[in-house]
C-alpha atoms as one frame of an Amber mdcrd trajectory, in Angstrom:
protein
 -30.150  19.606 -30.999 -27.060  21.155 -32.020 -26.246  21.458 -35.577 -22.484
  21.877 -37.174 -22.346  24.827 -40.039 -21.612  22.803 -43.123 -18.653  24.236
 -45.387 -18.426  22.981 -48.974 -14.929  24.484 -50.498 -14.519  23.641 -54.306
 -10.898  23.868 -55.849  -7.703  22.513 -54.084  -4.812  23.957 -55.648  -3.448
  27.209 -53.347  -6.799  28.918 -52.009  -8.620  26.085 -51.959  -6.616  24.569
 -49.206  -6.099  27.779 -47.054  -9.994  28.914 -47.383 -11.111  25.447 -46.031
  -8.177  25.345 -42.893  -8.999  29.266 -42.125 -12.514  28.346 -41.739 -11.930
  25.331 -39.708 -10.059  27.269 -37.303 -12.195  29.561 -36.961 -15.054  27.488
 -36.374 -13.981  24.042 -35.193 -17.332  22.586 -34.862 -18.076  23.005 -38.085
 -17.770  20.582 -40.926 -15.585  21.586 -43.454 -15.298  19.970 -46.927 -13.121
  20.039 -49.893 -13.640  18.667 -53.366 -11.097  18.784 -56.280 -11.764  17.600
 -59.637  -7.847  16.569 -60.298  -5.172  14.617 -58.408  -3.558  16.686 -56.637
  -4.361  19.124 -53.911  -2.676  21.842 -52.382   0.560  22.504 -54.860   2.994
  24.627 -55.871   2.141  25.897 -59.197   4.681  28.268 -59.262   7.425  25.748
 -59.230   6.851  24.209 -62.159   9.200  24.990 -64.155  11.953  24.148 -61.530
  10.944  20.565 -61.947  11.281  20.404 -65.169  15.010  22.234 -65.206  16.255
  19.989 -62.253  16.272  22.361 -59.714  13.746  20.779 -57.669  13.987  17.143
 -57.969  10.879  15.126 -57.808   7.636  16.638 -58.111   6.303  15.182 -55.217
   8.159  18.071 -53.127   5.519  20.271 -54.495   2.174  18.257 -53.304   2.384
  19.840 -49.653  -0.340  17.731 -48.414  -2.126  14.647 -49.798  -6.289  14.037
 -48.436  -4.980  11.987 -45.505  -2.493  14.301 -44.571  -5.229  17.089 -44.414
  -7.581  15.926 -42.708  -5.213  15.120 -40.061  -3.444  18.439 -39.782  -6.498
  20.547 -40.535  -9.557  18.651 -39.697 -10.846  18.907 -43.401 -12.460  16.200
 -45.346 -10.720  16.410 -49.295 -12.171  14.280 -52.264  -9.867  14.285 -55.076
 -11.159  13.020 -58.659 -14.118  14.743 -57.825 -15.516  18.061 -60.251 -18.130
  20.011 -58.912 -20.745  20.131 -62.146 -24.253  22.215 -60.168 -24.723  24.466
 -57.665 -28.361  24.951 -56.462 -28.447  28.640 -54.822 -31.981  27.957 -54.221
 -32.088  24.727 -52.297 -28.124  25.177 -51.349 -26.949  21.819 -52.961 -24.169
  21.208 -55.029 -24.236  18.111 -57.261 -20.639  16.259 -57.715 -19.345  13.825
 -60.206 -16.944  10.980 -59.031 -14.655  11.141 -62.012 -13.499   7.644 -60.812
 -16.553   6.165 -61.213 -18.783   8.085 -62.897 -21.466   8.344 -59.879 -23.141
  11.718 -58.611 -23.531  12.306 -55.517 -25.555  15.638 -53.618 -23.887  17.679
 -50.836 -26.308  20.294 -48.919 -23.922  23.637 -47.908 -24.593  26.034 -45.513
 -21.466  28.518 -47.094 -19.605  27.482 -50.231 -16.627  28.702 -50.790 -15.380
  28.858 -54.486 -11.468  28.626 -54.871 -11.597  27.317 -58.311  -8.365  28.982
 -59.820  -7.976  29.877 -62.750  -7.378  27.899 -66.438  -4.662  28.147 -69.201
  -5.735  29.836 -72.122  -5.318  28.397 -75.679  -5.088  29.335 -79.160  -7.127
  28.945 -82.670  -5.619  25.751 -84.598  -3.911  23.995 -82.150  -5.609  21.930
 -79.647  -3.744  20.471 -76.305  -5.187  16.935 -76.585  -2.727  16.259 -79.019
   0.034  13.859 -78.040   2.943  16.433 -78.028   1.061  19.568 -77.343   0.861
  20.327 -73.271   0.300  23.408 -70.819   1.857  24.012 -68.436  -0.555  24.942
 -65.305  -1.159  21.988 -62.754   0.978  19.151 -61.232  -1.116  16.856 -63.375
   0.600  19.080 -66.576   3.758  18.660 -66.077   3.395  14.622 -64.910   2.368
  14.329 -69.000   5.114  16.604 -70.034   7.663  14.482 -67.980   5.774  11.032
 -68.909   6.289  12.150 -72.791   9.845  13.335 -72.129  10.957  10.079 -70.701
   9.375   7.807 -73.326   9.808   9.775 -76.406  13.287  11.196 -78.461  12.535
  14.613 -77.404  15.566  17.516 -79.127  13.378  20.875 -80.106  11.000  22.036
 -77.621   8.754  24.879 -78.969   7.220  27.477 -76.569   3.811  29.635 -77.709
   4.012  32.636 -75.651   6.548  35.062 -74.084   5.279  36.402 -71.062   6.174
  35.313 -67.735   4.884  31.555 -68.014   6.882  31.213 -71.273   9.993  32.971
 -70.253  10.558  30.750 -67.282   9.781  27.538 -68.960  11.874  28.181 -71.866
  14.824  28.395 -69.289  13.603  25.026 -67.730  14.229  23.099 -70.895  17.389
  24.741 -71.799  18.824  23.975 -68.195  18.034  19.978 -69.399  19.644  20.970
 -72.832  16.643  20.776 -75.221  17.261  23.184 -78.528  14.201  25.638 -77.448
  12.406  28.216 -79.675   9.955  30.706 -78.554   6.566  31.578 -80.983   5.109
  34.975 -79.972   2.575  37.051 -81.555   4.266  40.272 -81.310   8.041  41.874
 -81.877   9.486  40.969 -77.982   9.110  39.352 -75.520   7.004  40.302 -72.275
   4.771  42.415 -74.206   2.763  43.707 -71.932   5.722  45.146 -69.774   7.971
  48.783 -70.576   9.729  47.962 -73.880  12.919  48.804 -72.579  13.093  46.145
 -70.201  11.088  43.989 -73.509  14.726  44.951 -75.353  16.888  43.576 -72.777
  15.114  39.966 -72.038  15.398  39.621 -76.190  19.234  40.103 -75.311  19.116
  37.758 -72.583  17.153  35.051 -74.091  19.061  34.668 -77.418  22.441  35.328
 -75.216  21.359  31.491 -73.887  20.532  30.407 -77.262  17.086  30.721 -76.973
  15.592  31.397 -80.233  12.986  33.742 -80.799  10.378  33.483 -83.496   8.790
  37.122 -83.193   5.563  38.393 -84.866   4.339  35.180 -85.396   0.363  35.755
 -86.254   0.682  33.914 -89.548   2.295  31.025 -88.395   0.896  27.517 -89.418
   0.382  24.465 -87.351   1.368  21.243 -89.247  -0.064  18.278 -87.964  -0.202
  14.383 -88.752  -1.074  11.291 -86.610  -2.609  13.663 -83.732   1.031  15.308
 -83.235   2.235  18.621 -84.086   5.165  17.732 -86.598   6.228  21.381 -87.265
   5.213  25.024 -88.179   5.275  27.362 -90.959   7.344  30.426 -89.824   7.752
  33.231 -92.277   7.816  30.454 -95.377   9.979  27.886 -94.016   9.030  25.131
 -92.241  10.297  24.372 -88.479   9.795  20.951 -86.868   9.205  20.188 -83.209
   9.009  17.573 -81.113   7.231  18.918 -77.573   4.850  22.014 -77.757   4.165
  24.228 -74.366   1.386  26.271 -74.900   1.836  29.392 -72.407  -0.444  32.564
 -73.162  -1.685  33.088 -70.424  -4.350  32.169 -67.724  -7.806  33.205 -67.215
 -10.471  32.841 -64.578 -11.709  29.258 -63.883 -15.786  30.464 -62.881 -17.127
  28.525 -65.675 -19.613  26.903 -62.550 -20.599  30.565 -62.006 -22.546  30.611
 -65.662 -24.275  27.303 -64.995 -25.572  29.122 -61.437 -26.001  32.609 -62.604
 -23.628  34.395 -60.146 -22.366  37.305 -61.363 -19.255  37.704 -63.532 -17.233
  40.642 -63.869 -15.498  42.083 -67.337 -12.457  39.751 -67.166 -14.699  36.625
 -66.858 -13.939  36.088 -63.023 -16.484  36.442 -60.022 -17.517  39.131 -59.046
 -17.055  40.082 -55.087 -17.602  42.213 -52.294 -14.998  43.067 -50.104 -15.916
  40.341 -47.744 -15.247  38.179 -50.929 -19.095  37.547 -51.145 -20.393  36.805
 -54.371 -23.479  38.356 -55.336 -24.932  34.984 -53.798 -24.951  36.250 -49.905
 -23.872  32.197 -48.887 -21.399  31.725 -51.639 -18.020  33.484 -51.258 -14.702
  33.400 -54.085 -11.378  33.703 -53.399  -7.861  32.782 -55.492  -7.683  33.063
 -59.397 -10.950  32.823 -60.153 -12.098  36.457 -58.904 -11.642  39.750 -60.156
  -9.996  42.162 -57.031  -9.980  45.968 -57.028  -6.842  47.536 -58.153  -5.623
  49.848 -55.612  -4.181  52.554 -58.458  -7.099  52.396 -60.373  -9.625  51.362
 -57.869 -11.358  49.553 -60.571 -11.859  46.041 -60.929  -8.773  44.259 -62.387
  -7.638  40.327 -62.945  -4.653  39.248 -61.223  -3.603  36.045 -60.657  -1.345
  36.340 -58.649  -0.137  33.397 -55.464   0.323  35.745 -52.796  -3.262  37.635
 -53.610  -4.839  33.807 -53.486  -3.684  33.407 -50.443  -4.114  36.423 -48.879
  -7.763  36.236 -49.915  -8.389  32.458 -49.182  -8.026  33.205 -45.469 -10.037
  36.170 -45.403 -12.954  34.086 -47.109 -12.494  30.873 -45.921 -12.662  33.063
 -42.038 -15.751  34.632 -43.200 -17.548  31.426 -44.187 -17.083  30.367 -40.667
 -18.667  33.544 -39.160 -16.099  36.359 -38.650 -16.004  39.719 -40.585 -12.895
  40.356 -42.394 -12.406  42.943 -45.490  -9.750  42.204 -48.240  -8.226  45.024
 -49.441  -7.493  46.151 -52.699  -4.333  45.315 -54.574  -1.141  46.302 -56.155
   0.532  43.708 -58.490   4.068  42.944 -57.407   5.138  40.469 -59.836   8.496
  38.955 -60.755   9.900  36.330 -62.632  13.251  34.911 -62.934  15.013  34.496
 -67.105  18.467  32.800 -66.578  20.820  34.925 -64.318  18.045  38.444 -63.737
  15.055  39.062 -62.517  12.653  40.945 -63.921  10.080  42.620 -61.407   6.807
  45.133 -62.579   5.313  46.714 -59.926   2.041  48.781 -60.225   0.639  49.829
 -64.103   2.992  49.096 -67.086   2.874  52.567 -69.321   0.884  50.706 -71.642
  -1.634  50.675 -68.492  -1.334  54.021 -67.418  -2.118  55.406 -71.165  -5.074
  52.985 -71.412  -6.763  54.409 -67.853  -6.105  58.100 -69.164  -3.229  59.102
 -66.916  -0.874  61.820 -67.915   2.452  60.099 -66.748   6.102  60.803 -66.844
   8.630  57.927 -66.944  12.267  57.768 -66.153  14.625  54.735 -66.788  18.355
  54.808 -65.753  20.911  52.095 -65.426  22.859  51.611 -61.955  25.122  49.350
 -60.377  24.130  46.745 -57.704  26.852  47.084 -55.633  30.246  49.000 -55.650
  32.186  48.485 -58.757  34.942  46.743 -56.714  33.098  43.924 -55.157  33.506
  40.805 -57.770  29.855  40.349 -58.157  28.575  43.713 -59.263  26.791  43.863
 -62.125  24.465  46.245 -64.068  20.953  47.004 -62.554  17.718  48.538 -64.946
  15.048  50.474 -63.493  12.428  52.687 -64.832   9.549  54.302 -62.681   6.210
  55.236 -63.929   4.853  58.757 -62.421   1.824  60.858 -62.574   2.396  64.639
 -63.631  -0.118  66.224 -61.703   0.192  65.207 -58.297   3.546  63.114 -58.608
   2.372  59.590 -57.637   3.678  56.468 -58.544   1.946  54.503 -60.854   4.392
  51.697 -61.361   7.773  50.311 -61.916   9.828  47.863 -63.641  13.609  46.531
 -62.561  15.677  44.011 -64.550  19.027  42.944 -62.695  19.976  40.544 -59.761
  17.685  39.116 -56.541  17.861  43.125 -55.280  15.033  43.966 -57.742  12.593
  41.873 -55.610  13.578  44.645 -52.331  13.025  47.382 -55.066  10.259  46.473
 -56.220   8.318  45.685 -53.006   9.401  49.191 -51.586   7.944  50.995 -54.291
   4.833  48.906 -53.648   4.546  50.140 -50.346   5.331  53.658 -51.743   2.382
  53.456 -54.215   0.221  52.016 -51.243   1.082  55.002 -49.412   0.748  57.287
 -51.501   4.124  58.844 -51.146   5.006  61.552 -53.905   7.739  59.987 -56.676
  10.415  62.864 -54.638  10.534  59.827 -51.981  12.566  57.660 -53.853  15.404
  60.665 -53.684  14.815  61.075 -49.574  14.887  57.615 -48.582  18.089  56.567
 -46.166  19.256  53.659 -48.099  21.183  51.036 -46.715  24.670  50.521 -47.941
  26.977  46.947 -46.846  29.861  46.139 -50.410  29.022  42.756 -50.449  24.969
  43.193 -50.667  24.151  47.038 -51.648  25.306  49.666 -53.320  26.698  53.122
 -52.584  24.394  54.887 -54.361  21.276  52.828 -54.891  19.430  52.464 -58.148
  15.732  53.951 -56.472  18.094  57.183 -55.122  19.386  57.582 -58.870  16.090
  57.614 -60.071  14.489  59.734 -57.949  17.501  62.259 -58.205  16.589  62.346
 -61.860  12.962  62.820 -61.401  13.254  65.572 -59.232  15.498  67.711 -61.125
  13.102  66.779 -64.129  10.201  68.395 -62.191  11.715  71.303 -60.850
């Protein structure tokens, strides 16, 4: 008698989804199951913030499929509401919890696949189950943030954090005309990025009245009747009425502690480069994993949609039977803060110093397009090099939508391995209403190869 491979995915969010409909394709007569301990499945977590400021309407537009909807289109069973609490490597049995009723139920697996994403991180003294105090990292987030918005006199919004996640919700709630501040732990903003472009978003932010509480370690958290009421910033006292707390995400693998697979340094599972954990029937994919960096080619964490994606296929198709490698990574990230957009590419400096490389930078300041067309404006760029053999380590652009082309052509440089002279060679393209004479990549490799003669 003929028996169908059983497929147990757990986490819906972005890999979830793709995992369990690559597998299905790949082997139809298998059964392929999803379970996901919230809502929602298969959602746009990266267009959050665009619900709150308006730009996207409802947040419905952002749940691309509901269970129903699945199942038809892909031919995969979801249970929503339902967390994943055991897996049994021995016996290959996962034990689930109906968070609608309380029951547990037993599923046997021949493959699991674990797509669990990854989880907002907090901070000391300030807990998110209070009333006004929210992340912002699921669907299910921001329906509390807009629930308390609607039913509460909301005025100052407070944001923890001023890295990407921060940044672009700050904008959200000063496109719906909140007075915003932003709490961060050191002197600028994006921290982690070149301080340079750290300089400019401080410019930018406060240019839209965003105010910016810097260097904020000593800050106390006054609260009364389960809210937070208002903070103690450099001796004065602030109040608030909505808190986002945004620094950072880390890997969701908690389940991997309970069933002993192995974790890497960043807290996220550890995989080959079929994705397989170091349980031969369990494979990882998404947020929760840690990939190797292509630079480094060391393990790194980045959580990153694309990467989830990209990997979700290649595990959910090797679940099913087929033999796919992922490969390592460069992060291409970017975010958008009011009218730029700020792109790193590769290792920040900061990086570069901490894995020993001797590097060079060089910054310079360009125009988008000719100085005659009405919508020119000033472009920032700054490239990260190594001094002995002259490859790129990294970059970072602040300007209009034409960082996102830089930046993804000096990711393919990097992947290449093309010496940083390239950027000086390359035959750009030049149109006056979308690109510039001279573009900002030529200007900076001109500059690094008369530094290096």
């Amino acid at each position: 008698m003929f028996e169908r491979k059983k497929i147990i995915v757990v986490g819906g969010n972005a890999a979830g989804p793709a995992a369990a409909a690559k597998a299905k394709r790949t082997d139809p007569d298998a059964e392929v199951i999803l379970f996901e301990a919230a809502d929602f499945i298969s959602t746009g977590t990266c267009e959050l913030p665009y619900v709150i400021s308006g730009e996207i309407e409802d947040y419905e537009k952002i749940v691309y499929f509901d269970p129903d909807t699945f199942f038809r289109k892909k031919g995969v069973k979801v249970f929503t509401k339902h967390l994943v609490e055991n897996i049994n490597i021995r016996q290959k049995k996962i034990t689930v919890k109906n968070l609608a009723s309380s029951d547990y139920t037993q599923f046997q697996y021949d493959k699991l696949i674990l797509t669990t994403g990854s989880k907002a991180k907090t901070i000391p003294n300030l807990s998110t189950d209070l009333e006004n105090v929210f992340t912002l990292k699921s669907v299910s987030d921001l329906v509390k943030i807009k629930g308390f918005i609607e039913t509460r006199p909301v005025k100052k919004v407070l944001i923890i954090g001023a890295g990407y996640i921060g940044l672009e919700t700050a904008e959200a709630f000063v496109k719906q005309n909140y007075e915003v501040s932003i709490l961060e732990i050191t002197d600028l903003p994006m921290p982690e990025g070149e301080q340079e472009v750290s300089n400019l978003i401080l410019e930018l932010i406060r240019k839209n009245n965003v105010k910016f509480l810097s260097s904020a370690k000593n800050t106390k958290f006054n609260i009364e009747n389960n809210k937070l009421v208002s903070i103690k910033y450099n001796g004065r006292f602030i109040e608030f009425d909505l808190v986002v707390v945004a620094v950072g995400v880390k890997p969701n693998a908690d389940i991997g502690l309970t069933s002993k697979l192995e974790l890497g340094k960043f807290g996220g599972f550890k995989v080959d480069s079929k994705l397989k954990t170091s349980d031969p029937n369990i494979f990882a994919a998404g947020d929760n994993i840690e990939v190797i960096n292509k630079i480094t080619g060391r393990p790194d964490y980045m959580p990153v949609a694309t990467v989830a994606h990209d990997y979700a296929h290649i595990a959910g198709a090797n679940a099913a039977g087929a033999n796919e490698h992922a490969k390592p990574v460069i992060k291409n990230i970017a975010v958008k803060i009011f009218d730029r957009a700020y792109c790193q590419v590769g290792l920040s400096t900061k990086q570069a110093k901490t894995f020993n490389y001797k590097i060079k930078t060089v910054y310079a300041i360009a125009y988008n397009l000719v100085k005659v067309m009405p919508e020119s404006r000033k472009v920032f760029g700054k490239v990260i090099y190594e001094t002995e053999n002259k490859n790129i380590l990294g970059a970072a652009f602040l300007g209009g939508q034409e960082t996102i082309g830089y930046a993804d052509l000096v990711s393919s440089l990097i992947y290449n391995k093309a010496p940083v002279t390239a950027l000086a060679e390359i035959n750009y393209n030049y149109t006056p209403p979308y690109s510039p004479f001279v573009n900002l990549l030529s200007v900076l490799g001109r500059k690094i190869k008369e530094e290096i003669k």
